[in-house]
N, C-alpha and C positions, 0 to 999 in steps of 0.2 A: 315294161317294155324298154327296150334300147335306143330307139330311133324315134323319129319320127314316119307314121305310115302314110304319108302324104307327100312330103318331100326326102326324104329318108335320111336325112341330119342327123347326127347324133348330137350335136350342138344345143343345149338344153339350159333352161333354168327352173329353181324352184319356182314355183307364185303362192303353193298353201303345202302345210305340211299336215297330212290328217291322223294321228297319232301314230306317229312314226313311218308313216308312208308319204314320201313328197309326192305333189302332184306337179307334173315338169310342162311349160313350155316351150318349142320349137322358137329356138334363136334365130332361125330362117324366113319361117312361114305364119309364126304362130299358132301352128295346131297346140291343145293342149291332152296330154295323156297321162296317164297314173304310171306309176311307176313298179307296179304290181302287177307281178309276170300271174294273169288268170287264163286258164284253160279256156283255148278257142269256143269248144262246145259245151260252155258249162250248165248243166240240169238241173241244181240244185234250189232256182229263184222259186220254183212251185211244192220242190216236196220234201215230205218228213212223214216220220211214222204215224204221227197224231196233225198233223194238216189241219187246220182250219183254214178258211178263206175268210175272209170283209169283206161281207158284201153290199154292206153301206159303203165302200169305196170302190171295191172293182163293177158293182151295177149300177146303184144309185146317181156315187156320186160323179158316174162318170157317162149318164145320158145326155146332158147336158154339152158336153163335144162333140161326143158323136153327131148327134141330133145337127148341128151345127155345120158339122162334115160333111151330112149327108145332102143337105138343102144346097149346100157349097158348091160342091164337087159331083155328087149324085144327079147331074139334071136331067139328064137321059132316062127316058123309060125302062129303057132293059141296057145290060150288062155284065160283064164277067168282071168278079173282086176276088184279091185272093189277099187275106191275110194273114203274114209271117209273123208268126211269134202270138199267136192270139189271144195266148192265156188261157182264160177260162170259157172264152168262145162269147163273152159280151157284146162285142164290135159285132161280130159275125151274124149273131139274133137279132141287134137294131138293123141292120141294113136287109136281109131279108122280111125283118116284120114291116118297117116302113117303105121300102122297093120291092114289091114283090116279084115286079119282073127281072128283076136281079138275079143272081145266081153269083152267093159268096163261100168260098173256100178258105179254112183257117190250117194252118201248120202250126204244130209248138211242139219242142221235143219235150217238154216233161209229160210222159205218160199219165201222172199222177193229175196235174190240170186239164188234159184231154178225155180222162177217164168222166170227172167233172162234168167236163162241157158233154160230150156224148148222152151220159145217163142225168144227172142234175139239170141241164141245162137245154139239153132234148136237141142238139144239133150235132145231127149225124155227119154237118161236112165240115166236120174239125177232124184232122189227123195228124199222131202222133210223128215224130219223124221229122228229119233235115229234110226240109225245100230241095234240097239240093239234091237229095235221094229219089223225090216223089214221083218222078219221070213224069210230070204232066207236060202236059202236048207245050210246041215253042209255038209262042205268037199269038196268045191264046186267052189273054187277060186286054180289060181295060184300063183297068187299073191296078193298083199294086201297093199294099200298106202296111208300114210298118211303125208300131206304136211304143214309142219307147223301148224299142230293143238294138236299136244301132249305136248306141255309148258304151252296150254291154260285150261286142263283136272285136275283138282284137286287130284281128283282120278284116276288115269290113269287105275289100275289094271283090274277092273273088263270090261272094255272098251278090253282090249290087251285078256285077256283071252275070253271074245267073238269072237275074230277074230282068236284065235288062231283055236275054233271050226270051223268055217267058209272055213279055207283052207284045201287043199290037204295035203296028208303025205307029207313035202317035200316042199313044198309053200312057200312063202317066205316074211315077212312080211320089209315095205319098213320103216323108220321112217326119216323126216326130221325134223332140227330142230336146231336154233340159237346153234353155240360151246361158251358156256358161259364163258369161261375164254377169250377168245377174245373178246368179248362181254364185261363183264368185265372193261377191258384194256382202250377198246374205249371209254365207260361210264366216268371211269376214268379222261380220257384225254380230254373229253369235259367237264369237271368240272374244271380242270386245266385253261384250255384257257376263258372258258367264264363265269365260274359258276354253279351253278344249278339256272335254270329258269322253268318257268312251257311252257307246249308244246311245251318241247325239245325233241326228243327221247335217252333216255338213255337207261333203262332196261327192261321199259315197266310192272314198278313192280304192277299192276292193271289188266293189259292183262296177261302178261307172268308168272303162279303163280308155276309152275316150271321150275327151270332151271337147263339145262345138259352138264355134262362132258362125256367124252368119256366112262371112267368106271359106270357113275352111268345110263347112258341110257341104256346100254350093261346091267346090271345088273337090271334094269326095265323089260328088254324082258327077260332075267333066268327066274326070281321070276315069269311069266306069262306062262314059259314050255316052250319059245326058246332056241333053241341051235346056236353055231356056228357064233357069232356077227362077222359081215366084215364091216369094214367101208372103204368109197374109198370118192374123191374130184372129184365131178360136176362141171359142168358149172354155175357162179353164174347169176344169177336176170340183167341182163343188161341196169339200172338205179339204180339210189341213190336217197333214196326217203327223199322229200323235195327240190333238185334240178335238174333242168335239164339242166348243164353241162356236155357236150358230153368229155372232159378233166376227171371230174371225175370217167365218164364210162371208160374210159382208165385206168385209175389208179385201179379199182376196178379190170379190168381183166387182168393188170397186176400186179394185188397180186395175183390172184386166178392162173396162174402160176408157181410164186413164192412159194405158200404155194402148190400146187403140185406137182412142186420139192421136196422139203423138206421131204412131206407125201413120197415120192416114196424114197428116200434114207433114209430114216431114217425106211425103210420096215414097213409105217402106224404105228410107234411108236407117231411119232411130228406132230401132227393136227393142223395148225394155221390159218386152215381156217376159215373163220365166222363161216360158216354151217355144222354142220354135217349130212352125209348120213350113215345110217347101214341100214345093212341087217340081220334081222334073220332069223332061219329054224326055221320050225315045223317037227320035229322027225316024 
């Protein structure tokens, strides 16, 4: 990318270089972005000819957020959920098996993960296809969620204001999404200790082509007609992915303590968690 898609600067600095791709910060605003021109609609995070999925990571070890999300955010007896980018349609099976008065819809344009979720996965309201295509009714969601797919969105804008129409007055648009100055840090420190080597995970500057801090993701949903940004600390992902050290699952959920301490005395000033969670309104 050229700019920055927030303030529109082209005014940039390196902060990390992920084997020969910089990742640039906004000398304006400090959005931070890759520098790796990826196609708007890119389909390729779910498929290949021989496909396998983890599903000790995308089921297992991720009921633990959800579950977290739902008790959260879920307190209403019934309601309309629609989420974007769904994947394999997991999110979608927790909230209808624990809400049943619910009524959740998933999008995800890889065919090849909807195909999954449909027949693997037995939930028929996962559909293939751009949200943006789906013509479902305006005003029509309570909520609205999207789980690690908005760092992948080049353009985010026109994406958030689709869904801004989509909700209720009042609705509540969900965004998750790597806290890149932690992220950052890590990157960092695995350069320290072992170098930069290729398929390592560092910043994911090919996948990840933006990346958010607390102000400039808050300030993504203004620029789209949200109001009212609340960020809180979930349950994280319970694996590390690359290893399965049940030691480093301990240490993961006892950061994710630690940095929710912190979040709660510092009154959600000091985010040290990996992930962030906001919530915006729609006026």
């Amino acid at each position: 990318m050229k700019s920055c898609i927030l303030c529109q600067s082209p005014e940039s600095k390196t902060v990390f270089n992920e084997n020969g791709t910089p990742i640039l910060e906004c000398k304006s605003c400090g959005h931070v972005y890759s520098s790796y021109e990826q196609e708007e609609h890119y389909e390729g995070y779910w498929d290949g000819a021989e496909q396998t999925y983890d599903l000790k990571w995308w089921d297992d070890a991720h009921r633990a957020v959800y579950s977290d999300f739902i008790s959260t955010y879920l307190k209403q007896d019934k309601g309309n959920l629609l989420d974007v980018g769904c994947g394999l349609g997991f999110f979608v099976k927790a909230v209808l098996t624990k809400k049943p008065g619910w009524s959740a819809v998933g999008y995800e344009i890889s065919k090849q993960a909807v195909k999954f979720a449909n027949e693997q996965n037995g939930m028929k309201t996962v559909h293939a296809g751009l949200v943006q295509d789906s013509k479902l009714p305006k005003e029509s969601f309570d909520i609205i969620t999207l789980w690690d797919v908005i760092e992948h969105i080049p353009k985010p804008h026109s994406l958030l204001t689709y869904l801004h129409g989509l909700l209720k007055p009042g609705g509540i648009l969900f965004l998750q999404t790597p806290n890149f100055p932690i992220q950052l840090a890590k990157a960092n420190l695995k350069v320290k200790l072992k170098g930069m080597q290729e398929g390592v995970h560092y910043l994911e500057a090919k996948d990840h082509v933006n990346n958010y801090k607390m102000h400039t993701l808050a300030e993504l949903g203004k620029q789209c007609g949200f109001i009212n940004p609340k960020y809180k600390v979930l349950m994280p992902i319970l694996s590390v992915s690359g290893s399965k050290s049940k030691l480093a699952v301990y240490f993961k959920l006892g950061y994710y303590y630690f940095t929710k301490l912190i979040f709660t005395l510092s009154f959600g000033t000091i985010n040290w968690n990996n992930t962030l969670f906001l919530t915006l309104v729609k006026p």
